[in-house]
C-alpha positions in Angstrom: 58.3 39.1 -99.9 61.0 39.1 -97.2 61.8 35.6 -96.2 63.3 35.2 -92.2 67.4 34.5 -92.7 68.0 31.2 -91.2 70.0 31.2 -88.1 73.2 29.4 -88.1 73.6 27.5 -85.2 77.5 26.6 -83.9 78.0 23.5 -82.4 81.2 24.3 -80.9 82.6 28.0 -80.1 86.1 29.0 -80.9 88.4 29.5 -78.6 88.9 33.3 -77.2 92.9 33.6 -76.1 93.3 34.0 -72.3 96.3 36.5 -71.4 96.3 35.9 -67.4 97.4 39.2 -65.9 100.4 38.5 -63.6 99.4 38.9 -59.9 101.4 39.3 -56.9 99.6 38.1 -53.5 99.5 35.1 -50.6 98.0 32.7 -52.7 100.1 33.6 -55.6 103.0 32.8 -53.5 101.8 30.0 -51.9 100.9 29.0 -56.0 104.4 29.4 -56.7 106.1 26.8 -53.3 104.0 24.6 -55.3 105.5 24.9 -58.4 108.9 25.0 -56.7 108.1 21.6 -54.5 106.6 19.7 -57.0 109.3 20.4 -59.6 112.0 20.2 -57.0 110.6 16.6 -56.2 110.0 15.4 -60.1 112.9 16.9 -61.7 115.6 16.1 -58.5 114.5 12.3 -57.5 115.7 10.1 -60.3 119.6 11.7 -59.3 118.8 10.9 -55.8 121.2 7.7 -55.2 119.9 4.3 -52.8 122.3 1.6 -51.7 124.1 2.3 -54.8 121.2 2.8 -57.5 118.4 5.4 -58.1 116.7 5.5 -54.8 113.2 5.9 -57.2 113.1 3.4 -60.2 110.5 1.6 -61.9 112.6 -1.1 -64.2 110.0 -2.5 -66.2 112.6 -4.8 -68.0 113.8 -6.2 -64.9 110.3 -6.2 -63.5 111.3 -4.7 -59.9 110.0 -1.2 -58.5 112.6 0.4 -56.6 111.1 3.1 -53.4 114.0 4.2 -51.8 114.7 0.7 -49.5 111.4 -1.1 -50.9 111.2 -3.8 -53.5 108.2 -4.4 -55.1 108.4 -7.0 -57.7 105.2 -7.6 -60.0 103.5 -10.1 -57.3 103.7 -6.6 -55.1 101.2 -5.1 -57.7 98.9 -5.3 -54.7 101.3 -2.1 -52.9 100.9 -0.1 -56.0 97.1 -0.5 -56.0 97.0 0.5 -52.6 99.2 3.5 -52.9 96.9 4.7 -55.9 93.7 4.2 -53.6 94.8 5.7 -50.7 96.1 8.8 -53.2 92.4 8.7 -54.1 90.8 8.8 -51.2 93.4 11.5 -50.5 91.8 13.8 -52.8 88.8 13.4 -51.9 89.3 14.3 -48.5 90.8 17.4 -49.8 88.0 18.2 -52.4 85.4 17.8 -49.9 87.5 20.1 -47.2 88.7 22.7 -49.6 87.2 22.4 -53.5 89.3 22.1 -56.1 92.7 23.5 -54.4 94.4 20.2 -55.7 93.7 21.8 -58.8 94.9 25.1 -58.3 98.3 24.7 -56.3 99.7 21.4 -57.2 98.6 19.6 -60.3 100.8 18.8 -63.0 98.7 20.8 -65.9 98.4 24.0 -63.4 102.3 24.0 -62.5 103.3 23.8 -66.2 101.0 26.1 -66.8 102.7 28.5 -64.4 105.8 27.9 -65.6 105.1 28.3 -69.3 103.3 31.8 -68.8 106.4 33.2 -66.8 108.5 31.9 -69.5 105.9 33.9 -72.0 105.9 37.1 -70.0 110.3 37.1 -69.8 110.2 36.8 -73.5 106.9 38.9 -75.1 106.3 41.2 -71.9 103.5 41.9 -69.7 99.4 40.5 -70.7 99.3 44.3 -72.4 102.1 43.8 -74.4 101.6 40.0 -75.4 97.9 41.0 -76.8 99.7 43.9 -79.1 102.1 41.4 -80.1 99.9 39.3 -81.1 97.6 41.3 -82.6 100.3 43.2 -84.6 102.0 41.9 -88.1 104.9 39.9 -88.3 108.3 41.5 -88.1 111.6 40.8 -87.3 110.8 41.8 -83.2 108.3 39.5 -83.3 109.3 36.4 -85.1 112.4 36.9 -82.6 110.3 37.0 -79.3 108.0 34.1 -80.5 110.5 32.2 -81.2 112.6 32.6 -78.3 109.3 31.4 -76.0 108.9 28.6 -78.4 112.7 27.4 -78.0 112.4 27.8 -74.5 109.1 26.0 -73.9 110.5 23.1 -75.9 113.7 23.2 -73.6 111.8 22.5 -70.8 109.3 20.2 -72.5 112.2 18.1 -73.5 113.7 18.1 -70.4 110.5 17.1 -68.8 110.4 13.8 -71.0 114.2 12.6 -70.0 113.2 13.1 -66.5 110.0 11.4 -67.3 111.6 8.4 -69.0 114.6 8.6 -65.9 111.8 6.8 -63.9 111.9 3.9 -65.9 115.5 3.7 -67.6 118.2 4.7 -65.0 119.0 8.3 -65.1 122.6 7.9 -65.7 121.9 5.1 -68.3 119.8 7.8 -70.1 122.5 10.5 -70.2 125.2 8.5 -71.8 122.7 7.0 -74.7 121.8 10.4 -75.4 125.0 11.6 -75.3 126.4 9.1 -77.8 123.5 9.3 -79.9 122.6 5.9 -79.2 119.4 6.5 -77.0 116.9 3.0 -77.3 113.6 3.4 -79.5 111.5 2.7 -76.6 113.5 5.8 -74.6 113.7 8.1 -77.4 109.6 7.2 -78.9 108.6 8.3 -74.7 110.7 11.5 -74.5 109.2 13.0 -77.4 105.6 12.0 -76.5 106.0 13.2 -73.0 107.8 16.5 -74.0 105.1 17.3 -77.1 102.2 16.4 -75.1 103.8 19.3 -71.7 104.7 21.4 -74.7 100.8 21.3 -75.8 98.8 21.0 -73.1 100.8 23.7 -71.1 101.9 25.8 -74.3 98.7 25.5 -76.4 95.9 24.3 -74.6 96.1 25.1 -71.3 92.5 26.1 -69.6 91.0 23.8 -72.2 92.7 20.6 -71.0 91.1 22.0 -67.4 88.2 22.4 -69.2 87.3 19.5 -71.8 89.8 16.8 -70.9 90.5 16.3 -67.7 87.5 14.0 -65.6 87.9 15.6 -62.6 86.4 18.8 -63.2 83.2 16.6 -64.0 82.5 14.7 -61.7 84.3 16.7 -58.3 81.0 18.8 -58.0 79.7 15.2 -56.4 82.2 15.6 -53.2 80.8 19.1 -52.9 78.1 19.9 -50.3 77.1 23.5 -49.2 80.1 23.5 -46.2 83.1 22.9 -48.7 85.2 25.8 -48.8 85.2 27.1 -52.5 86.4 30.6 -54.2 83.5 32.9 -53.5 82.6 36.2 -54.7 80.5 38.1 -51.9 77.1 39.2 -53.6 75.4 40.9 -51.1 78.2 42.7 -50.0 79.0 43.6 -53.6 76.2 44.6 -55.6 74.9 46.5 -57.3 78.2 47.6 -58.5 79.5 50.3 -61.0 83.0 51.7 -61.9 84.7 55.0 -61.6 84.3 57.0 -58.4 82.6 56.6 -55.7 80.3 60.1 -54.0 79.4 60.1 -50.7 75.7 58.4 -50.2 76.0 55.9 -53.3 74.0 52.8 -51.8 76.3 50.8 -54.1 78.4 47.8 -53.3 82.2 47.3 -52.9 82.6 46.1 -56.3 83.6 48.6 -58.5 83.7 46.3 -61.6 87.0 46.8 -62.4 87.4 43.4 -63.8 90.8 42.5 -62.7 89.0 39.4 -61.3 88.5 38.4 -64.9 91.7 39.5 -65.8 93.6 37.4 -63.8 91.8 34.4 -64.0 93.8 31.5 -65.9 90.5 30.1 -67.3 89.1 33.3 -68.2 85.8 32.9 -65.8 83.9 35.6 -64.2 83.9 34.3 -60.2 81.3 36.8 -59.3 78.2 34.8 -61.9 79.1 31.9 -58.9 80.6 28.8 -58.4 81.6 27.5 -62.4 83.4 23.7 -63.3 86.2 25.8 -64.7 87.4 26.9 -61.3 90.1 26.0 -60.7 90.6 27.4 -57.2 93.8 28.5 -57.4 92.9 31.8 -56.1 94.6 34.3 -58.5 90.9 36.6 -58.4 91.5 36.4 -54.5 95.0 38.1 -54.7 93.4 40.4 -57.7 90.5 41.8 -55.3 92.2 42.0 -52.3 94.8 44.6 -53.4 92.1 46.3 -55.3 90.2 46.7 -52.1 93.2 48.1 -50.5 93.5 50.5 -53.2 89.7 51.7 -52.6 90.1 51.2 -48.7 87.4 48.6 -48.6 87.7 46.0 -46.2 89.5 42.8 -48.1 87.9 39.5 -48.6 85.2 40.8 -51.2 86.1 37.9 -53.2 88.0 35.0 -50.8 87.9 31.2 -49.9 84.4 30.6 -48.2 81.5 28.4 -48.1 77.7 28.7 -49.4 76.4 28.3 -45.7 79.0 30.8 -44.6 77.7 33.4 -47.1 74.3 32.9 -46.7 74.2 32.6 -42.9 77.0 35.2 -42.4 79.4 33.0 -40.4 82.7 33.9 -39.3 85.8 31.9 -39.7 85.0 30.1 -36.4 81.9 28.8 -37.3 83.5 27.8 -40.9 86.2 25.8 -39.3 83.1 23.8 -37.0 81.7 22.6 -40.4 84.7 21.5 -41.3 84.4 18.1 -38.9 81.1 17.5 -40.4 79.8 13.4 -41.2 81.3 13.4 -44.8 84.8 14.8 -44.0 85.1 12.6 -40.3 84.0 9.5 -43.4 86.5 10.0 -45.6 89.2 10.9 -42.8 88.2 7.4 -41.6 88.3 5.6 -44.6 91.5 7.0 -45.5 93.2 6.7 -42.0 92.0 2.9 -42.2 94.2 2.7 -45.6 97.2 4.2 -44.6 97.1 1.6 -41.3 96.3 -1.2 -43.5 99.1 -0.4 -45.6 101.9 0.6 -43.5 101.2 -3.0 -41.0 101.0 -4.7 -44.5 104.8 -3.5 -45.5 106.0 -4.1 -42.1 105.3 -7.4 -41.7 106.3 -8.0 -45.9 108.5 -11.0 -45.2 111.5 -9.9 -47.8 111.3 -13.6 -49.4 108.9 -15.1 -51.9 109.2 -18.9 -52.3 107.4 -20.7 -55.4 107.2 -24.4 -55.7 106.9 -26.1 -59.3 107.1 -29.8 -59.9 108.8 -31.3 -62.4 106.2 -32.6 -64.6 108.5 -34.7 -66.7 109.1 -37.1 -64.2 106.0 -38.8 -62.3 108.3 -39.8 -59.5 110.8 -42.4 -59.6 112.2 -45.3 -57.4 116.1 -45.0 -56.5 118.7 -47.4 -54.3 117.2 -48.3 -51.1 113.6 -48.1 -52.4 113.3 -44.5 -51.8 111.6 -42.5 -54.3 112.3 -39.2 -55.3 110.7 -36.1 -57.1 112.0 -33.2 -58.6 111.8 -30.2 -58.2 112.2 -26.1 -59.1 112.2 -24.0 -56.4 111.8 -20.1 -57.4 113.1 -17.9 -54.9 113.1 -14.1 -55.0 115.4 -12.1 -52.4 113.2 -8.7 -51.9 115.5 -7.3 -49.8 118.6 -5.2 -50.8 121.2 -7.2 -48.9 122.6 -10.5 -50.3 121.5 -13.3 -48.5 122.0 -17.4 -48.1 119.3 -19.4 -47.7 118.6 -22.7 -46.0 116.1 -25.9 -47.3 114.4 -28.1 -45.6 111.5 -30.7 -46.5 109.3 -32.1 -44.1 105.8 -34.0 -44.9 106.8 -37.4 -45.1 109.1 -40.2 -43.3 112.4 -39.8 -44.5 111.9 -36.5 -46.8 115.2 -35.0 -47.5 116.8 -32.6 -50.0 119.6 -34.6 -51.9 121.7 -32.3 -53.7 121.4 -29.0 -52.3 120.4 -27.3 -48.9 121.7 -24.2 -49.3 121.6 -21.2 -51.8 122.7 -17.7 -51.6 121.3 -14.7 -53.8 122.4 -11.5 -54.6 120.0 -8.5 -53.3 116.4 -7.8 -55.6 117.3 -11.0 -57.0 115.6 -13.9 -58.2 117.0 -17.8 -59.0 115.2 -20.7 -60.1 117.1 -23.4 -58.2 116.3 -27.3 -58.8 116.2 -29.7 -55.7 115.5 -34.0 -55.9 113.4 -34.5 -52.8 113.5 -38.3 -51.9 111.2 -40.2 -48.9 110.5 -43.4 -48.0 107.8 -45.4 -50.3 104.6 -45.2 -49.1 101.2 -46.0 -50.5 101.0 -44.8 -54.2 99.5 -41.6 -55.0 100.0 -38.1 -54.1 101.5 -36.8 -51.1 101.8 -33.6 -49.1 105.0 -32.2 -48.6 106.4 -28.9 -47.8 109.5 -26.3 -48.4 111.3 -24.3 -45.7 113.2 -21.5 -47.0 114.8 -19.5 -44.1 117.8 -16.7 -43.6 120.7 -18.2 -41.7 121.3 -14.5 -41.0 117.7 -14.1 -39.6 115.8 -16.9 -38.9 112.5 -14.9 -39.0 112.6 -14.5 -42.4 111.4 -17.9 -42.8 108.7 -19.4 -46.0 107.0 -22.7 -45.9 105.8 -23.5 -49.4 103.6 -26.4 -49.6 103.6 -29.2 -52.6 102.9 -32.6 -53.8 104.8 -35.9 -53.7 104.2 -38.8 -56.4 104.6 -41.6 -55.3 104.3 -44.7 -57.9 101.5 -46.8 -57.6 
């Protein structure tokens, strides 16, 4: 008796290498200005010099953010939370508009990405030759060339995790400990993290960090709607389809399966089964079909940036860009416009001076000559500007109030200085009192803070 074999059910499939075919095209050079701005932006701000220091710095010891001429010091956590919303919002806006072209043009994993693979085709040669290489035995040739992409792809790995760390440990600082071989734990422990974890997503993993790791695959298919522009493969003007030559009177389509769509596809997807999560939308099939379509003299655009409404209805371009100021888009413009004005009238009116009061808890308040009685306090003051500046203090709140030891106090620029000031007043009835601090700019008298606090008077 013949028993059934028992199926043997995977719960997770291995991984089939992807060899992206190199493409030449618009979108492939409007793939590569990406590459080139974002990198030119990452790699070239932490040289770019402010007033004398790194015009972009995030000194966590010193506890100041440095923007080119802002100063955001940890009570400014509020900026930083804006600027992260509004970045939000931001992509949203462009999901809903345009898909997942964040994804395909400017995001970290896809530029490394980019740049790894040309490093890979300069050292092994082109997706024909780096699948015989790799299917081939190890030899001298190829221990050479693998080796040569490895050393390079940790070069630039490396160099990404210095300029990394440069954000948050002055550049310059960073070169001369790493130059005398005395770079800081903290420094050294966030160079090699950053670097091995470009050198493996962008090395190694690649389409599976686009694919398994990173949330916003999941959850962008929520900001589409049928009128968001997406990469599209044309069904009805490409099937049925077949390769090889064409004869005179084939009812066929324009597709003539040649698979370059495939071929060229960083996350190995077949555009024309639809719309798939692993999109990335950077276009590469685009650039593929068009010149294969040139080749065939078919009209181009067989595979192209379009939406589901556009295909099914037939619309042109004009009708496409009428969509495009539809409820959702004009909503998040809206939202996001509001933001930005929220935000930029917030900074402008920042007053560049923060003023906290603390009482000295020691001392309850105690009577002096003339029956006065005085108080003591700490006055924290924190110069957010870049400038140095001298402050003037003043008391008012109660008959007599006066500063006694100290009325002015000058501080360096993106400083801080906890300064101590005896208020005294006239005796009044016992208890506790209202009082309050004036802190202004003799160089600019709007640059004034009124702090209030409380005077104990002895009962």
């Amino acid at each position: 008796m013949n028993l059934p074999k028992e199926a043997v059910v995977k719960m997770y499939a291995a991984r089939e290498e992807i060899y992206p075919r190199e493409i030449k095209g618009r979108y492939a050079t409007l793939r590569w200005a990406g590459v080139w701005l974002t990198q030119i932006v990452f790699y070239g701000l932490p040289w770019l010099q402010w007033n004398g220091r790194q015009a972009v710095l995030f000194d966590l010891g010193a506890r100041k953010f440095h923007l080119f001429g802002l100063v955001l010091w940890p009570q400014d956590f509020i900026y930083l939370a804006g600027l992260l919303i509004i970045c939000a919002y931001g992509l949203f806006l462009v999901t809903a508009v345009a898909g997942r072209v964040w994804c395909g043009f400017a995001c970290p994993q896809t530029v490394y990405t980019e740049l790894f693979l040309w490093i890979e085709r300069k050292t092994e040669g082109a997706r024909s030759a780096r699948i015989r290489l790799d299917r081939q035995p190890w030899t001298l040739e190829k221990i050479w060339k693998k080796g040569a992409k490895h050393a390079a792809w940790l070069a630039v790995a490396l160099w990404t995790g210095f300029t990394f760390v440069g954000y948050f440990t002055p550049v310059h600082t960073l070169v001369h400990e790493v130059a005398t071989f005395s770079l800081g734990a903290w420094e050294g422990f966030w160079v090699l993290f950053y670097g091995f974890a470009t050198y493996g997503n962008a090395g190694w993993m690649r389409e599976q960090v686009c694919k398994y790791m990173c949330p916003y695959a999941r959850f962008q298919s929520s900001m589409f709607d049928r009128d968001t522009l997406v990469v599209t493969y044309d069904r009805k003007r490409g099937e049925p389809r077949r390769p090889g030559a064409r004869t005179a009177g084939d009812k066929l389509g324009d597709c003539i399966d040649c698979t370059m769509c495939v071929q060229v596809c960083p996350t190995g997807i077949d555009i024309r089964q639809g719309l798939q999560y692993e999109c990335i939308g950077c276009a590469a099939c685009v650039d593929a079909c068009n010149g294969v379509m040139d080749k065939v003299s078919k009209p181009r655009g067989l595979i192209r940036y379009a939406t589901e409404n556009a295909l099914a209805r037939g619309w042109g371009t004009e009708e496409v860009k009428r969509r495009l100021l539809r409820p959702k888009v004009l909503g998040y413009t809206a939202v996001l416009g509001l933001l930005i004005l929220a935000m930029t009238t917030s900074l402008a009116l920042r007053t560049p001076l923060k003023v906290d009061v603390i009482r000295d808890r020691g001392s309850m308040g105690r009577e002096v000559e003339d029956g006065q009685i005085e108080n003591v306090y700490r006055l924290q003051l924190m110069n957010t500007s870049e400038g140095a500046r001298i402050y003037r203090l003043s008391v008012d709140g109660m008959p007599g109030a006066r500063i006694v030891n100290r009325d002015v106090v000058a501080l360096d620029g993106a400083s801080a200085r906890a300064v101590p000031v005896r208020v005294r007043a006239e005796a009044g009835a016992g208890g506790s009192h209202r009082i309050a601090f004036t802190v202004t700019a003799l160089d600019d008298p709007s640059v004034s803070v009124r702090e209030e606090a409380a005077f104990i008077v002895p009962r």
